[in-house]
GUNUSE-66583 format. One record per residue: x, y, z of N, C-alpha, C in turn; residue in one letter. Coordinates in steps of 0.05 Angstrom, whole numbers, plus 5000, padded with zeros to 4 digits. Each point is the difference from the previous one (the first is absolute). Example, Ala and Ser with C-alpha at 12.3 -4.5 7.8 and 13.67 -1.06 7.14 Angstrom:
// residues 2
526448865156498250245000501850245000A499350214986501650245001498550225014S
This chain:
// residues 529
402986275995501350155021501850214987X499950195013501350204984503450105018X501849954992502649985009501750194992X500350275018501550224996503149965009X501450174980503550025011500550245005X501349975024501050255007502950064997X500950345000502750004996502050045022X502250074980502049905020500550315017X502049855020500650235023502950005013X500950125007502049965025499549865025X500549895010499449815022503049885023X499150235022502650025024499249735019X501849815005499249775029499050115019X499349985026499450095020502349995011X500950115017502849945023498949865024X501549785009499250025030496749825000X499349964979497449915002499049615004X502449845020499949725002498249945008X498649794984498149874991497850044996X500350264981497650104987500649994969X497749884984500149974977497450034980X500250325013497350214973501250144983X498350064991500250174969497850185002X500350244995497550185005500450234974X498050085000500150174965496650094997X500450024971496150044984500449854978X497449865008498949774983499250154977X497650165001499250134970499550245017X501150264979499450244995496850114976X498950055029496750094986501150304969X497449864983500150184991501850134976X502149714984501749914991499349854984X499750024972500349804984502549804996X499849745008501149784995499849854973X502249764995498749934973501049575023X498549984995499449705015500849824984X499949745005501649794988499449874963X497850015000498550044979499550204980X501550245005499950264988498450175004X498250005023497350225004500850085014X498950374994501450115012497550005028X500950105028498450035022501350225010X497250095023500350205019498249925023X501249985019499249975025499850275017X496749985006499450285017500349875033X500450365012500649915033497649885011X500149745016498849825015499649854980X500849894985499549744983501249825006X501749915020500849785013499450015029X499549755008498050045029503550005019X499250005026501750025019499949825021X497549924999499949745011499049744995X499549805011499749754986501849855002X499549684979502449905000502950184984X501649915018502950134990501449904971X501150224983500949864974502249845003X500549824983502849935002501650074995X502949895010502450134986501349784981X500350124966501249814980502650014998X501049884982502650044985498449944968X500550324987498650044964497349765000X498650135025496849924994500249674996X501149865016500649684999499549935015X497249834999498149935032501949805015X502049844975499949725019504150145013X500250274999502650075010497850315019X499849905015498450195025502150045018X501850275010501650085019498550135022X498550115010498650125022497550114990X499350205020497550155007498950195004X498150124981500950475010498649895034X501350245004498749905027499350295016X499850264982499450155003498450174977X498750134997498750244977498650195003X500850245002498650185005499850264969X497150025005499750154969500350395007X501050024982500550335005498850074970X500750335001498650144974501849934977X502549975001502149964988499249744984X499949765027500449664974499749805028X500649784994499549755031502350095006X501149995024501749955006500449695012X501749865010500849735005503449895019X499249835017501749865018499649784989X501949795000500249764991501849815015X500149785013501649865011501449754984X502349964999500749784982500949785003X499249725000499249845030503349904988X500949805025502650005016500149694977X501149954974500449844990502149984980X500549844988501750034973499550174983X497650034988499750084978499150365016X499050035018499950285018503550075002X501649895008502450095005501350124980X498849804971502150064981498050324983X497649945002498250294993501650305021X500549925025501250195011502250114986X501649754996503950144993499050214979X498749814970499950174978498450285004X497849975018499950254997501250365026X501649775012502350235013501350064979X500349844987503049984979498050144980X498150104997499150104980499049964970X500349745007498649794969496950095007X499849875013495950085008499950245016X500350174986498750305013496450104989X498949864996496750034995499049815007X497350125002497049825008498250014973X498749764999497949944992497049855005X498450184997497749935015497949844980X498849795013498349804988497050055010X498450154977496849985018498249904977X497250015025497649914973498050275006X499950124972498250225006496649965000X498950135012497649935010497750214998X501150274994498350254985502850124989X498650064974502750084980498450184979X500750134985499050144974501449974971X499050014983502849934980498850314981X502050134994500350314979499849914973X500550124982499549934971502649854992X501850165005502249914995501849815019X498049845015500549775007500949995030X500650245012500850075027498649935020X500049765015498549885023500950105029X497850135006499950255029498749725015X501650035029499349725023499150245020X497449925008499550195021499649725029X500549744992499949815022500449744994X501849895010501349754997501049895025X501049734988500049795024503650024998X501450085016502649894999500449825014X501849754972500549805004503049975008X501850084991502549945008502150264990X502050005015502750194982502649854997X501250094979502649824993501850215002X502249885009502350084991501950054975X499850144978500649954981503050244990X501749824972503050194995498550214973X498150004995499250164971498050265004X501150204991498550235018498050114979X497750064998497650064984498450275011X500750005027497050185005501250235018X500450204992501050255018498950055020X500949985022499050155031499249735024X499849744987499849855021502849835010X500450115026502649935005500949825027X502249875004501149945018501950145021X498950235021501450205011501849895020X499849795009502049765022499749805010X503349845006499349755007501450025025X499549875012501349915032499249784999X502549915009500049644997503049885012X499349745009503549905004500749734985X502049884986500249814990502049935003X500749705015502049885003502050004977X502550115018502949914981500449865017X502849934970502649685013501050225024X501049835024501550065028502650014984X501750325006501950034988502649735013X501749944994502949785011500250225020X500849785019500750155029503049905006X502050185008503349955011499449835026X501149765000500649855031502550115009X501250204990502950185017498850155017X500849915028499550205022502650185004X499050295008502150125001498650105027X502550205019499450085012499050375011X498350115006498350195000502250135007X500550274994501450225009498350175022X498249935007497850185022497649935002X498849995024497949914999497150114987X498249964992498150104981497449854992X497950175013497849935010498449774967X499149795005498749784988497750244972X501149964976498350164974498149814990X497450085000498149924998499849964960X498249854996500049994964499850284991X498550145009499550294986502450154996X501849865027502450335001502249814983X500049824993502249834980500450234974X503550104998499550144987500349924974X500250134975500449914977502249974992X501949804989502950074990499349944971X500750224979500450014981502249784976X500149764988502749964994499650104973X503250144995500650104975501749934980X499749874977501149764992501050164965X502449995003501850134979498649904970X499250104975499449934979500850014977X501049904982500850124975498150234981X501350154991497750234974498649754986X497750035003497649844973500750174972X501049854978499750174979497350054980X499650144991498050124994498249774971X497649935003499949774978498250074980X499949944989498250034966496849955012X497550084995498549965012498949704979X499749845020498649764989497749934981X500449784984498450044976496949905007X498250104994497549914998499149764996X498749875009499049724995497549974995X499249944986497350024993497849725017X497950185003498449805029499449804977X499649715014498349824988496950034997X498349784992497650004991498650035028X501549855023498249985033500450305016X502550134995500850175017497750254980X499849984970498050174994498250065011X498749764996496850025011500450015033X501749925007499350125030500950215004X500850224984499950305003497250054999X499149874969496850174989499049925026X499749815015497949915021500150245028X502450045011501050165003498450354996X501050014975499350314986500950255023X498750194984502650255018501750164979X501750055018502850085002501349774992X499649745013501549794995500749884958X497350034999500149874967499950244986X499750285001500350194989503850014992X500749955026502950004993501649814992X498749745001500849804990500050024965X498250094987498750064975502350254996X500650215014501450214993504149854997X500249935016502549795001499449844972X499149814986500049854992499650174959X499050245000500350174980502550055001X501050155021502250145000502449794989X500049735017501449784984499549984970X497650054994500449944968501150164990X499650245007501450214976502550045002X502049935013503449945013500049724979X498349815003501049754979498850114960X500050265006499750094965502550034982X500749834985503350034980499250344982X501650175002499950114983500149934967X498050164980501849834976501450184983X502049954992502150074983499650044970X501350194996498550054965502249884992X497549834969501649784986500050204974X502549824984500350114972497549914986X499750224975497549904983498550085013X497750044981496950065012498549785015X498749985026498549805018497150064994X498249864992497750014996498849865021X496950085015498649795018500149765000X499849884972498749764990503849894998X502550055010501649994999501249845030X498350175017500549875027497950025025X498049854986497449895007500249955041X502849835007499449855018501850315026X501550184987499550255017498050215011X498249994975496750155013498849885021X499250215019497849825016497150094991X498949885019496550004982499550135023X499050265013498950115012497249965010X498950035025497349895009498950275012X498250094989499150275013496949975018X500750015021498750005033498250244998X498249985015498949735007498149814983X499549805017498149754983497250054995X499950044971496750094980497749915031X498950135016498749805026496750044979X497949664990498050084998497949855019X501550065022497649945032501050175019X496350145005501350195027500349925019X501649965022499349815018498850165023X497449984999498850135018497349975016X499649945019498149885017496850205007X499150034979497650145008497549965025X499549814996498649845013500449975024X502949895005501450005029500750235020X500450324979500450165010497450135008X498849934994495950185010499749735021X501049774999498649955024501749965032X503050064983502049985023500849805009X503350035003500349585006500150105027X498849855030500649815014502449875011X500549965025502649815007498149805007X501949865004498149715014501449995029X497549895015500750035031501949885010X501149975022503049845022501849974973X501250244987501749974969499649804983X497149874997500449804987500949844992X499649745031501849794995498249765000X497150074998498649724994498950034980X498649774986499249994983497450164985X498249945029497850195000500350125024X497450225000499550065022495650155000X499950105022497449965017499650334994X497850034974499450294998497149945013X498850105032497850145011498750154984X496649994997498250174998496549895015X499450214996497550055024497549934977X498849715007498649914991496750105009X500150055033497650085007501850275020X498250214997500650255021497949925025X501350215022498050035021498050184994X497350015019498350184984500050245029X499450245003498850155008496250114997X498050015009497650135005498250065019X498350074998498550225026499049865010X500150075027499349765028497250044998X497849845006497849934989498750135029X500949925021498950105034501450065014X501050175018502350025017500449685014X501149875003501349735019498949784977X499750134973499749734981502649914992X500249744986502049974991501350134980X502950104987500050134973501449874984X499950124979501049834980503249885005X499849734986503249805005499949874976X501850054992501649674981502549954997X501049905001502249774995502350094974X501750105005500550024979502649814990X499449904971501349864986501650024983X503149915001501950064983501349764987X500049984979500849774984503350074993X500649705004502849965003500549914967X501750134982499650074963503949915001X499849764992502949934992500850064976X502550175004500750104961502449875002X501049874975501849894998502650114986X502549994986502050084990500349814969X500350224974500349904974503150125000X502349794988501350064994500650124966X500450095000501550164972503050084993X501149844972502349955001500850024970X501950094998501949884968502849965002X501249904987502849944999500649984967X503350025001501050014974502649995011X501149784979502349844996501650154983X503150075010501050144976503549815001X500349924979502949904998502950135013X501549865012502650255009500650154978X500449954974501650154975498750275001X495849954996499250125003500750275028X500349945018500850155016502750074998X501249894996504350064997498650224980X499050024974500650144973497950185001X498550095020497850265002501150185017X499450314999500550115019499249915020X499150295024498949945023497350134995X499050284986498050094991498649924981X501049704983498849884993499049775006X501149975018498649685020497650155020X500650214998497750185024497149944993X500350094965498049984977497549835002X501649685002498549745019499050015011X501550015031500350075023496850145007X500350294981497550155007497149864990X500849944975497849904983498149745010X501749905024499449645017497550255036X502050164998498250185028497350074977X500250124988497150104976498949854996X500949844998497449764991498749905025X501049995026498449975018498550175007X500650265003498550265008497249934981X501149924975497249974974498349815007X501149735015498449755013498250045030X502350245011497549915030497550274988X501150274995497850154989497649774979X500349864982498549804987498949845027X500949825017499149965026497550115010X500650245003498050145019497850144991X500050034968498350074979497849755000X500549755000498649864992498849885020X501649935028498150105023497250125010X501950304996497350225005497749894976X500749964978497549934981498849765008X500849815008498949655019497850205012X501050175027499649995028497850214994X498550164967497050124998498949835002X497850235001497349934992498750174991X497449904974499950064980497850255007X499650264989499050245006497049964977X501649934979498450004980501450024970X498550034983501250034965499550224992X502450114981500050274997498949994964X498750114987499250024976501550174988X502150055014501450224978500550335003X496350025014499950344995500950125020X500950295002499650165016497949985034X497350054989498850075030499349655009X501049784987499949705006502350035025X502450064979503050025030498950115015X499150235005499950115022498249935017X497149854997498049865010502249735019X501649914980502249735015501850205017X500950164996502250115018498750145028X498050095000497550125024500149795014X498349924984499249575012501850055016X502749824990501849875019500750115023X500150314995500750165014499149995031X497549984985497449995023500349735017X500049804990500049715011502250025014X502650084994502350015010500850115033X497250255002500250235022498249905015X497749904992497949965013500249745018X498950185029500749785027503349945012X501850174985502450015001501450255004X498950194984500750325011502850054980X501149724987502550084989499550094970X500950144982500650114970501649854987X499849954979502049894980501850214986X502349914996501550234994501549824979X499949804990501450014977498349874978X500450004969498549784978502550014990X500849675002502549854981497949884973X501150114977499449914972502649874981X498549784988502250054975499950144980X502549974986501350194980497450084978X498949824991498150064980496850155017X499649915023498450135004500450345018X501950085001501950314998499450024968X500249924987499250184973497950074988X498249805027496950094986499150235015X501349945030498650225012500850244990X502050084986501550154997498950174968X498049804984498550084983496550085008X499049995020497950005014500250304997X497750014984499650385000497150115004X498850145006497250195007498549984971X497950055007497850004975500850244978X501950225004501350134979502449954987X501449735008501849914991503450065021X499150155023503050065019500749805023X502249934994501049805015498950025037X500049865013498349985018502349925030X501649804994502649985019502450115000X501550074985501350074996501450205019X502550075028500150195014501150214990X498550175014501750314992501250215017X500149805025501250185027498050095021X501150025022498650095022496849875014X501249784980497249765008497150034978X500650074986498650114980500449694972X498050074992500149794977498050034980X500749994972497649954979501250284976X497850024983500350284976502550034983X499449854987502850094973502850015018X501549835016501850115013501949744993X498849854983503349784997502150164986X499950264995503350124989501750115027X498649995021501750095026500849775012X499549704992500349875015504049844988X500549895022503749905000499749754983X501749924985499449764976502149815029X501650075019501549875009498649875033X496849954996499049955024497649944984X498949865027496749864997498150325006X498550094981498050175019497749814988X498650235013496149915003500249985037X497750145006499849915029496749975005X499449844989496549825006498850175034X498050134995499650165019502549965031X500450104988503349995034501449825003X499349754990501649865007502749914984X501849815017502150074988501249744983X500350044971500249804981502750005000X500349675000501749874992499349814979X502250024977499949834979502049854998X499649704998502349805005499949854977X501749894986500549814972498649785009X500749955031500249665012496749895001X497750264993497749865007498649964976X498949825000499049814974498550234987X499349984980498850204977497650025018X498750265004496950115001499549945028X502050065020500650005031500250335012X497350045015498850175022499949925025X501250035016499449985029500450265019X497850065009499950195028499649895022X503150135014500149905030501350245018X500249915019501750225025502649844996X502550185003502549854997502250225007X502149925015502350205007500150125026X497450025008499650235022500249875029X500549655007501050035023497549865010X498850155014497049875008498150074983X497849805001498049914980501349894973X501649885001501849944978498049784988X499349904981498049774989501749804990X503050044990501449804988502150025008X502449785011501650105007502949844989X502450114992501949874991502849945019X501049785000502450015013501749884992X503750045003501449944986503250015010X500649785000503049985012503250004975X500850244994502549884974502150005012X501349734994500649835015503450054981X500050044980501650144974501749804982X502950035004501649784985502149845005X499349714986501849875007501749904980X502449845005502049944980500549755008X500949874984501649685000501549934974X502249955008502149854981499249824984X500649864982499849734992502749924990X501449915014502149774981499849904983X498149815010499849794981500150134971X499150214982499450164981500950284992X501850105022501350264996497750175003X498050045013498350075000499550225025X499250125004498550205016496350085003X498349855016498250044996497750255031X499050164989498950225024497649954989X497850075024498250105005499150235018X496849935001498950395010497649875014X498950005019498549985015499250075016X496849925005498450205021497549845011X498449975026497749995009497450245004X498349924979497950204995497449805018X497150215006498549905008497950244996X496749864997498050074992497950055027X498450145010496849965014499550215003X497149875000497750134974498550075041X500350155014499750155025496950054998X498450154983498150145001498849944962X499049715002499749984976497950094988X498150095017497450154991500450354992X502750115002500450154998501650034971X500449774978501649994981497949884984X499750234973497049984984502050074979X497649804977501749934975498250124976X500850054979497450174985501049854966X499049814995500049834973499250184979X501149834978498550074970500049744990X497849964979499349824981502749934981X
């Protein structure tokens, strides 16, 4: 689920408004990069949240089992959602009211599951449709332009002490209703506050850390900026000593410098996943499995044999294809010292390296999958007009009685280097692109050393580490309908837990991935010996 913060605002009570208790504002501003709880950044285009349906909830910081009310209004404009919210008549609603009259909770945060999305190179996930699940109330502001524009509401105060001194009226004077009660001000004499030293810094503990990083933002950006600034205020100047001071003199004054960032030798990057597109899983994925439909037999249409004959009928059949949910997970245990004696950009280091390694596991996932879910085209001997006899083939089998094209061949790494040596009976490279859809003739000096080329008559290669040595597959993939393989995937992100018992701190990273193979006659595999 992807869980946006919004920022903060000014926020006036309503006057006059007894026993009403909404909040009205914009949920998300279209068209805005956000950065979400997890660190991705998003943009939500206009109509990507529906308007009707079931209604989201209302949280306190995205906390199912502390639920205060209900939007109970949404209307989408060009701008962003806009939103009404009611905040039901309880303890924990009363006390969400005060703070945020009182201006502790001046933002929203919205909880959805996206359901058509795109992801950019640089990692930017565009929602063009999602399920909104809930909005919170939250004090940490992240996302410019989604705001809380008013509350009208009433909340019981203490009944001020009332005088049992009757006195008597100087005139008579018609019965004042609550509204016309007027205000008396009391003004209560004070001494000068004298002016105080500003208070010393305290440095957060190991819990209050990580629940910034979890957090992220503004929030742990400034937490990390505070917590420098403290160190360099606790630096002793040093004083020049008599005699000459040599390094090797005063060893335990040097520090050992760490120069950022960390040598990275894994890319963490999802090839595989990104050509075939992740998927949400349906009702936000809260069962285990669920019921992927496909059409086992079609109806038929043909030419009526006599006028008042019968014409053609059949039945058509759809098979009920249960896919189930693989979880994918790591964790890592790190000691408190360990945490007390690292920065914060170096615990990130982890942190990132525990998300990478999953990105590396479900992409590996879905690689080995799609290779299960061929079937075999034939064996390639190596040459030139052999590939292309297998790549026709498939091509053909693929379209035929189906009307659909294949548009992608996922290879591995080693077999990208053959094709990539595959040259014409005069010795000129043969794949190799050279622009404008063009390919072949002495042209590997135009090509980018910082990208995959070769484009196998049109189609579009992907080369992935994750598929076993001497791995060809041509399929349809990405495009939505006629899809032949399909991926889905819920990241679910990170968690933390203490350990006492051990001084310990241990997190994990987690996620629900899933596999089906939709149109398996449409996913052709092309071997070598």
């Amino acid at each position: 689920m992807i869980k946006l913060i919004a920022s903060q605002v000014t926020i006036d009570a309503a006057a006059g408004e007894a026993g009403r208790r909404e909040i009205t504002g914009i949920a998300v501003p279209y068209d805005v990069a956000a950065t979400v709880s997890d660190g991705t950044s998003v943009i939500f285009k206009a109509g990507s949240l529906p308007v009707d349906g079931k209604a989201p909830r209302l949280y306190m910081n995205h906390d199912a089992t502390n639920a205060i009310g209900i939007v109970t209004e949404r209307v989408d404009t060009p701008e962003g959602m806009m939103f009404t919210a009611k905040i039901s008549k309880t303890q924990a609603g009363d006390e969400a009211l005060i703070l945020a009259m009182d201006g502790v909770l001046d933002s929203v945060s919205v909880g959805v599951n996206p359901i058509k999305y795109t992801t950019a190179k640089d990692g930017t996930v565009t929602v063009t449709a999602a399920d909104w699940i809930e909005l919170s109330l939250v004090p940490v502001p992240a996302f410019a332009g989604a705001i809380i524009t008013d509350i009208a509401a009433s909340i019981p105060q203490d009944e001020p002490e009332i005088s049992t001194i009757e006195t008597e009226p100087t005139q008579e004077t018609e019965p004042m209703s609550e509204a016309t009660i007027p205000a008396v001000e009391a003004t209560i004499p004070t001494a000068p506050i004298p002016a105080q030293a500003k208070r010393e810094f305290k440095l957060p503990n190991a819990g209050e850390f990580m629940a910034a990083y979890h957090i992220g933002g503004d929030t742990f950006k400034n937490m990390n900026a505070a917590v420098q600034e403290f160190a360099q205020t606790q630096r002793t100047p040093l004083q020049a000593a008599a005699g000459d001071v040599l390094t090797t003199d005063t060893p335990g004054l040097l520090p050992i410098p760490v120069l950022l960032p960390l040598v990275q030798d894994l890319n963490f990057v999802r090839p595989t996943v990104e050509a075939l597109g992740a998927r949400a899983y349906p009702d936000g994925g809260t069962q285990k499995t669920f019921i992927r439909p496909t059409i086992t037999t079609h109806t038929s249409v043909a030419a009526q044999s006599t006028e008042l004959s019968a014409v053609s009928a059949t039945t058509m059949v759809i098979a009920s294809n249960s896919v189930s949910k693989t979880t994918l997970s790591g964790q890592v245990t790190l000691s408190i010292q360990d945490i007390d004696f690292t920065s914060g950009p170096a615990m990130n280091l982890i942190l990132n390296d525990l998300m990478g390694e999953y990105m590396i596991a479900s992409d590996n996932f879905a690689a080995d999958a799609l290779l299960t879910a061929s079937s075999n085209q034939g064996g390639w001997d190596g040459t030139l007009s052999d590939l292309l006899t297998l790549i026709y083939g498939a091509a053909s089998s693929i379209s035929n009685g189906r009307n659909w094209l294949p548009t992608h061949m996922f290879v591995s790494v080693d077999v990208w280097a053959q094709l990539g040596k595959l040259a014409d009976s005069t010795g000129r490279p043969v794949f190799p692109l050279i622009g404008n859809g063009l390919s072949g003739q002495n042209a590997l000096g135009a090509q980018s050393a910082t990208s995959w080329n070769g484009n196998p008559l049109g189609l579009e290669l992907i080369v992935d580490s994750n598929f076993a040595a001497k791995t060809i597959v041509i399929t349809r993939a990405g495009q939505g309908a006629g899809d032949a393989f399909e991926f889905y995937e819920s990241i679910r992100g990170l968690m933390s837990v203490e350990v006492p018992a051990t001084l310990g701190r241990t997190m994990s990273f987690h996620g629900y991935v899933s596999t089906f193979a939709a149109i398996p006659g449409m996913i052709k595999r092309i071997t070598q010996a």
